[in-house]
C-alpha positions as CSV (number, residue, x, y, z in Angstrom):
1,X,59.0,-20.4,-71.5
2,X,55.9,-18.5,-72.7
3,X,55.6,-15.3,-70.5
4,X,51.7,-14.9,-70.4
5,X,52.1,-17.7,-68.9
6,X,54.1,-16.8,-66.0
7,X,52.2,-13.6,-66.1
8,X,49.0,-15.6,-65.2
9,X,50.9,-18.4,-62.9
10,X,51.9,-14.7,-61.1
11,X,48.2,-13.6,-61.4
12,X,46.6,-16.9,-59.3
13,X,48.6,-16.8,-57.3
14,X,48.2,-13.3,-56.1
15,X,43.9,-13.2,-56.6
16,X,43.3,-16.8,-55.2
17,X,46.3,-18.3,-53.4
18,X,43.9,-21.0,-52.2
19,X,43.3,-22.2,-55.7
20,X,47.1,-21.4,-56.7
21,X,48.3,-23.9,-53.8
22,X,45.6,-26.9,-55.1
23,X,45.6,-26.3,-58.7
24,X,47.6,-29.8,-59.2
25,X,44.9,-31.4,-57.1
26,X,41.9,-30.1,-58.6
27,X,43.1,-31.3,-62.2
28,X,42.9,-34.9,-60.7
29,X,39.6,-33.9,-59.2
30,X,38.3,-32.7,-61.9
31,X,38.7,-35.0,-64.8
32,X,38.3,-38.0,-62.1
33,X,35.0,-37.3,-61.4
34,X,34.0,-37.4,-65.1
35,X,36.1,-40.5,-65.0
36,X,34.6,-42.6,-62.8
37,X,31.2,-41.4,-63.1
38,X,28.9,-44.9,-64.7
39,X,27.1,-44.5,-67.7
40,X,23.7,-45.0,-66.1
41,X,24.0,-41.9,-63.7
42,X,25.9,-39.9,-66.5
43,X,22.8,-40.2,-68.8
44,X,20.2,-39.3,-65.6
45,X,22.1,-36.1,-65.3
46,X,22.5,-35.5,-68.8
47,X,18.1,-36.1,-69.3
48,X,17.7,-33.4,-66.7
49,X,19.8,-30.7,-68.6
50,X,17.9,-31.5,-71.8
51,X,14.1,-31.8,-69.5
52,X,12.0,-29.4,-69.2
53,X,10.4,-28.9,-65.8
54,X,7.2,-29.4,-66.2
55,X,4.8,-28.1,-63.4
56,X,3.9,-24.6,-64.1
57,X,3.1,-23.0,-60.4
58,X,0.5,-20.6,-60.0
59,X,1.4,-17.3,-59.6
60,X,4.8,-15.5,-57.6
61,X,2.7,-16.4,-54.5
62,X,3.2,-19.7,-54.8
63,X,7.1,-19.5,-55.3
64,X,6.9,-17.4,-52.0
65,X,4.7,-20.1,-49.7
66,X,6.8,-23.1,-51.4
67,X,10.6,-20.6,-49.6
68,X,8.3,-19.6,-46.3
69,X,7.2,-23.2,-45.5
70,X,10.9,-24.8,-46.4
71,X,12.9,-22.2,-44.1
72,X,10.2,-22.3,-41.3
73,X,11.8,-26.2,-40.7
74,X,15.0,-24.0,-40.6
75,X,14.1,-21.4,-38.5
76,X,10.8,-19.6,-38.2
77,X,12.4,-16.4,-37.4
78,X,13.5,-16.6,-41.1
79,X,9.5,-15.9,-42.2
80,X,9.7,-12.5,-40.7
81,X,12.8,-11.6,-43.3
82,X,10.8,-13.1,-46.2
83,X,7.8,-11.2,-45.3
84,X,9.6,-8.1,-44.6
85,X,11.0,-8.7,-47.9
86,X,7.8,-9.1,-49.7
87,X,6.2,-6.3,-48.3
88,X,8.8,-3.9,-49.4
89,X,9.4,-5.3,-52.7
90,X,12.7,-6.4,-52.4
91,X,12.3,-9.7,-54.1
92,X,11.7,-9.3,-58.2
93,X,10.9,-11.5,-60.6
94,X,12.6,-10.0,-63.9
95,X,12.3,-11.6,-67.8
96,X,15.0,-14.5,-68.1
97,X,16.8,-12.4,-70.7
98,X,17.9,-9.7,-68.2
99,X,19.9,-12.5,-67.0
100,X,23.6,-13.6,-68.5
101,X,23.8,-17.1,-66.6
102,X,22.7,-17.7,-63.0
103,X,19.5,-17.0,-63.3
104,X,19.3,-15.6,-59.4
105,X,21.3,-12.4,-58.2
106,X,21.5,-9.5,-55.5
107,X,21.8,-6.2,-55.3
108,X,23.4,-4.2,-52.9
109,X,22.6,-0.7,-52.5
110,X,23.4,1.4,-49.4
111,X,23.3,-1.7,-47.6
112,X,20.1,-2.4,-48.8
113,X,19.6,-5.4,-50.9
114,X,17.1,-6.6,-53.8
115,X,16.7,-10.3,-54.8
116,X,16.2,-10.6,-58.6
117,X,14.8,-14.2,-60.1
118,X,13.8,-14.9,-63.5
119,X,10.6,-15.2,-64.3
120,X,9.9,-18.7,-65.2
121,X,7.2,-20.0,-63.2
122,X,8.8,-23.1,-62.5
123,X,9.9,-24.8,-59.0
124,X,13.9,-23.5,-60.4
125,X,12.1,-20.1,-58.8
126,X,12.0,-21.5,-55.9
127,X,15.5,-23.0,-55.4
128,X,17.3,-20.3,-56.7
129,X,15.3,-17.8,-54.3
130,X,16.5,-20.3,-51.3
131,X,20.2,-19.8,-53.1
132,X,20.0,-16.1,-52.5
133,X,18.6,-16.3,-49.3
134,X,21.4,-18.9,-48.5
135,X,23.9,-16.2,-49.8
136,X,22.3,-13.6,-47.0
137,X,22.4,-15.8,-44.2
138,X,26.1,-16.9,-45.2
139,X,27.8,-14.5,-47.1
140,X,29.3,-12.7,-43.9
141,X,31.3,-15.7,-43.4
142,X,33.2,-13.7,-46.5
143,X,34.6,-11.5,-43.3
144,X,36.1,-14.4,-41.4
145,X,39.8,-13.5,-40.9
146,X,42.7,-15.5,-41.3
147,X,41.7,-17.4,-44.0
148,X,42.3,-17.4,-47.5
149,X,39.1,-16.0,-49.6
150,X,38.8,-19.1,-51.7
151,X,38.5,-21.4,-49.1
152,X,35.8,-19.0,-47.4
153,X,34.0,-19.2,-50.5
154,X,33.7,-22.7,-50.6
155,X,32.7,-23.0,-47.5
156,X,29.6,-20.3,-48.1
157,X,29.3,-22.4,-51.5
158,X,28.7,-25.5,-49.1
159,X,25.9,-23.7,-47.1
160,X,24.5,-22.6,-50.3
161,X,24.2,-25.6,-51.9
162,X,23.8,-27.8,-48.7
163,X,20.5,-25.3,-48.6
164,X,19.1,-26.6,-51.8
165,X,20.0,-30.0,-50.9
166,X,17.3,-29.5,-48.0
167,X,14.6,-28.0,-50.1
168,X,14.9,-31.1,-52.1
169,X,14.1,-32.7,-48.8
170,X,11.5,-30.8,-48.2
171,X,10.0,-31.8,-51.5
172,X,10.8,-35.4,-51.8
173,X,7.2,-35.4,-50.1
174,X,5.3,-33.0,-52.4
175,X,3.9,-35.6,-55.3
176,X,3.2,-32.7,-57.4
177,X,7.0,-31.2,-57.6
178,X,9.1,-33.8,-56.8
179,X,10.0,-34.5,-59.9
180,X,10.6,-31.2,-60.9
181,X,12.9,-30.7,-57.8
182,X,15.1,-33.7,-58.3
183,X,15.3,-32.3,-62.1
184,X,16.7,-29.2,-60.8
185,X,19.3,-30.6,-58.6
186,X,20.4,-33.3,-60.9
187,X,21.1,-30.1,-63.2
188,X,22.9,-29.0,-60.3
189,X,25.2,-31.9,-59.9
190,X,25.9,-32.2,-64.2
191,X,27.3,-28.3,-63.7
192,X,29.2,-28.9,-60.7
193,X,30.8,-31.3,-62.9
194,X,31.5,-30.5,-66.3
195,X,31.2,-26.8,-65.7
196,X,34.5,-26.7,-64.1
197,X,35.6,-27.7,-67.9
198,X,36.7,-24.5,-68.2
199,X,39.1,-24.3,-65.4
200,X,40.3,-27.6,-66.2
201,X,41.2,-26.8,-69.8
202,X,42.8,-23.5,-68.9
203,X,45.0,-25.3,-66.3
204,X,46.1,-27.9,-69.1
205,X,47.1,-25.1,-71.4
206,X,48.8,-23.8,-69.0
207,X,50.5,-26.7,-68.1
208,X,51.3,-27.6,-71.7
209,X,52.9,-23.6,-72.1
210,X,54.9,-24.1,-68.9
211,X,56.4,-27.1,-70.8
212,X,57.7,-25.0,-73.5
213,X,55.3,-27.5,-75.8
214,X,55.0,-26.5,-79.0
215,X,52.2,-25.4,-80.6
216,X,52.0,-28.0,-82.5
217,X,51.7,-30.3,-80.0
218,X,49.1,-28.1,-78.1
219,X,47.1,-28.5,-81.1
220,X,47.4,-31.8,-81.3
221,X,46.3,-32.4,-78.0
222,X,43.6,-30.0,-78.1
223,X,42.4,-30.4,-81.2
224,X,41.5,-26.6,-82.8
225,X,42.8,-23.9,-83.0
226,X,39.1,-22.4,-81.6
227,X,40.0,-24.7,-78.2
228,X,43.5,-22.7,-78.3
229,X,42.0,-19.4,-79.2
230,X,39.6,-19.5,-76.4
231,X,42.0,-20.3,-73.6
232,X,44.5,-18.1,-75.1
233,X,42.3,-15.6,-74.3
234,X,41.5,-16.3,-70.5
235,X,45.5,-16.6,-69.6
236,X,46.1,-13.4,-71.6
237,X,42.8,-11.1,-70.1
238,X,43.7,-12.7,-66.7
239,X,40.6,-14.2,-66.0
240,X,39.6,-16.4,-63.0
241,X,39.3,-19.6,-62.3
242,X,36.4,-19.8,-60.3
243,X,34.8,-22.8,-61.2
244,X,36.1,-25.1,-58.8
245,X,34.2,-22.9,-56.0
246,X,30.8,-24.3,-57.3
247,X,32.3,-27.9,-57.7
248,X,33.8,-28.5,-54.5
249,X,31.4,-27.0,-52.6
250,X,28.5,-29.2,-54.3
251,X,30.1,-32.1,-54.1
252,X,31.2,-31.3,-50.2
253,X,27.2,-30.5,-49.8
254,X,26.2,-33.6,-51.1
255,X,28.1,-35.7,-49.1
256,X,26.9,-33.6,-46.1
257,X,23.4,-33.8,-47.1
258,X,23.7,-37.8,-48.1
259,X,25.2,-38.5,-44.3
260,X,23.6,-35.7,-41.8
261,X,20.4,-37.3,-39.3
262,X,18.6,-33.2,-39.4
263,X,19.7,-31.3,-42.7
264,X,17.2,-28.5,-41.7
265,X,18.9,-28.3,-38.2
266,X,22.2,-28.4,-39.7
267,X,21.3,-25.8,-42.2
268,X,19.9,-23.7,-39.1
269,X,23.6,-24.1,-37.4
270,X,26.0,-23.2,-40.6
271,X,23.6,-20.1,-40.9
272,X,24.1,-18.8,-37.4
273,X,28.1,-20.0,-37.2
274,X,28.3,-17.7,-40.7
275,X,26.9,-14.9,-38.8
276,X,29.2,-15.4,-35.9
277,X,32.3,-15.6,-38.5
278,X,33.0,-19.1,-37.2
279,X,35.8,-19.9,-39.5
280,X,37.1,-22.5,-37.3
281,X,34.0,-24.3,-37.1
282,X,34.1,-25.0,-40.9
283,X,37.3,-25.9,-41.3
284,X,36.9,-28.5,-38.1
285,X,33.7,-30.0,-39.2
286,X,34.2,-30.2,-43.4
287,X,36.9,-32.4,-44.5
288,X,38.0,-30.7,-48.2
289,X,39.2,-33.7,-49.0
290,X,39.8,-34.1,-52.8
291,X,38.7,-37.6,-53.5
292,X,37.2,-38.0,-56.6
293,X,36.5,-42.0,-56.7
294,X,34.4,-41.1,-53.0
295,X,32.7,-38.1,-54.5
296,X,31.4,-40.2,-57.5
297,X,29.9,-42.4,-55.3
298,X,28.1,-39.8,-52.7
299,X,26.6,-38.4,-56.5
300,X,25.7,-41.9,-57.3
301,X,24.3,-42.8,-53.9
302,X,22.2,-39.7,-53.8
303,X,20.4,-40.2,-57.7
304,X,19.6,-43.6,-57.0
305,X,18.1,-42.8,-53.4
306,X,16.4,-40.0,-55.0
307,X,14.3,-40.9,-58.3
């Protein structure tokens, strides 16, 4: 038996025991949802990733009155951050190529913290400023105790992205960018889906190693030796398998977001739980189940309630 694999079998279970105890699962998960997906809402998320958005807004001001109106039907107390924010520059907007992939990140500095965007001028600004601001309100839920870290993860992944969901709300009555803002989470949904590719490949490797395959047959069922190279490489440097934290927790969202009577006032209540390091709360209101078959439909319910 190949011992970089046991090596890294050792390694996930150690760094992410909530991921080691699943992986099985999230294999199904994974490649069911790009089974079951229909053509027609394949191709409507595949046209956003290739679209361009195409309202330019007017100036950073703009991106800031598009966050202050959305969170005040969250909580108005929420302005008083953002202008607090503004006022002491704590929000920048920095060239796109400063940034490797997520085009949103923060800082923290002597407990201090700086948002950073790119610069694009385009409604993505605005969500992915909501995304950090999500990550604020949430991220002490990373505390919690008791509870493994990748399952605290998700969860703040949920309020995250259950956050965007309602500024899609919020925008669904804005002629001018709605468009735009079903663009952007459409993109959303395609990468909570194939981006997990990754992860799922890896976990087939490893499989296939586990299984004393040889490497013949890896190739075989890979198809190049690039493919093999590539996740020879992750098992061997050790690297994480965090994909599945953005999938579940998007799909979770969405099937939050396609079902809840207030999303703003939910929103509101996961924020001030988080602060309160309400574990228990989560993991008694959202089900993690892995259904893929039901998850393909709350994705295809959603697009064609939303065009």
């Amino acid at each position: 038996m190949d011992r970089s694999a046991i090596d890294y079998l050792n390694y996930l279970e150690n760094s992410d025991p909530f991921f080691y105890k699943n992986f099985k699962d999230f294999i199904i998960y994974a490649s069911g949802l790009n089974k079951h997906l229909l053509d027609e809402e394949y191709m409507v998320l595949k046209e956003s990733k290739k679209n361009d958005y195409k309202i330019s807004l007017k100036d950073k001001q703009t991106t800031i009155n598009i966050i202050k109106n959305f969170f005040y039907k969250i909580s108005p107390n929420i302005i008083k951050q953002i202008d607090f924010d503004v006022n002491n520059k704590n929000i920048e907007f920095l060239p796109i190529f400063e940034f490797s992939s997520t085009y949103g990140r923060m800082i923290m500095s002597g407990g201090n913290y700086k948002i950073q965007i790119a610069d694009t001028s385009k409604i993505d600004e605005s969500f992915r400023l909501v995304r950090e601001y999500a990550h604020l309100f949430a991220g002490n839920l990373l505390d919690a105790e008791g509870v493994d870290r990748g399952l605290k993860k998700v969860y703040v992944e949920v309020i995250t992205s259950l956050t965007e969901f309602a500024l899609a709300k919020h925008l669904s009555n804005n002629n001018t960018l709605k468009n735009d803002s079903n663009n952007y989470i459409n993109r959303k949904l395609y990468d909570a889906i194939y981006n997990m590719n990754d992860s799922y490949m890896t976990l087939i490797y490893l499989g296939y190693l586990l299984e004393n395959k040889s490497h013949e047959e890896i190739l075989e069922n890979l198809g190049s030796q690039e493919v093999i190279n590539k996740l020879d490489n992750i098992i061997k440097s050790k690297k994480p398998c965090n994909d599945y934290v953005n999938t579940l927790g998007t799909t979770i969202a969405l099937k939050i977001a396609n079902s809840c009577d207030n999303i703003f006032d939910l929103v509101n209540t996961y924020y001030i739980k988080a602060a309160s390091l309400d574990i228990n709360y989560f993991m008694e209101q959202i089900n993690m189940e892995l259904d893929q078959e039901k998850a393909v439909n709350e994705i295809t319910y959603y697009i064609r309630n939303n065009k």
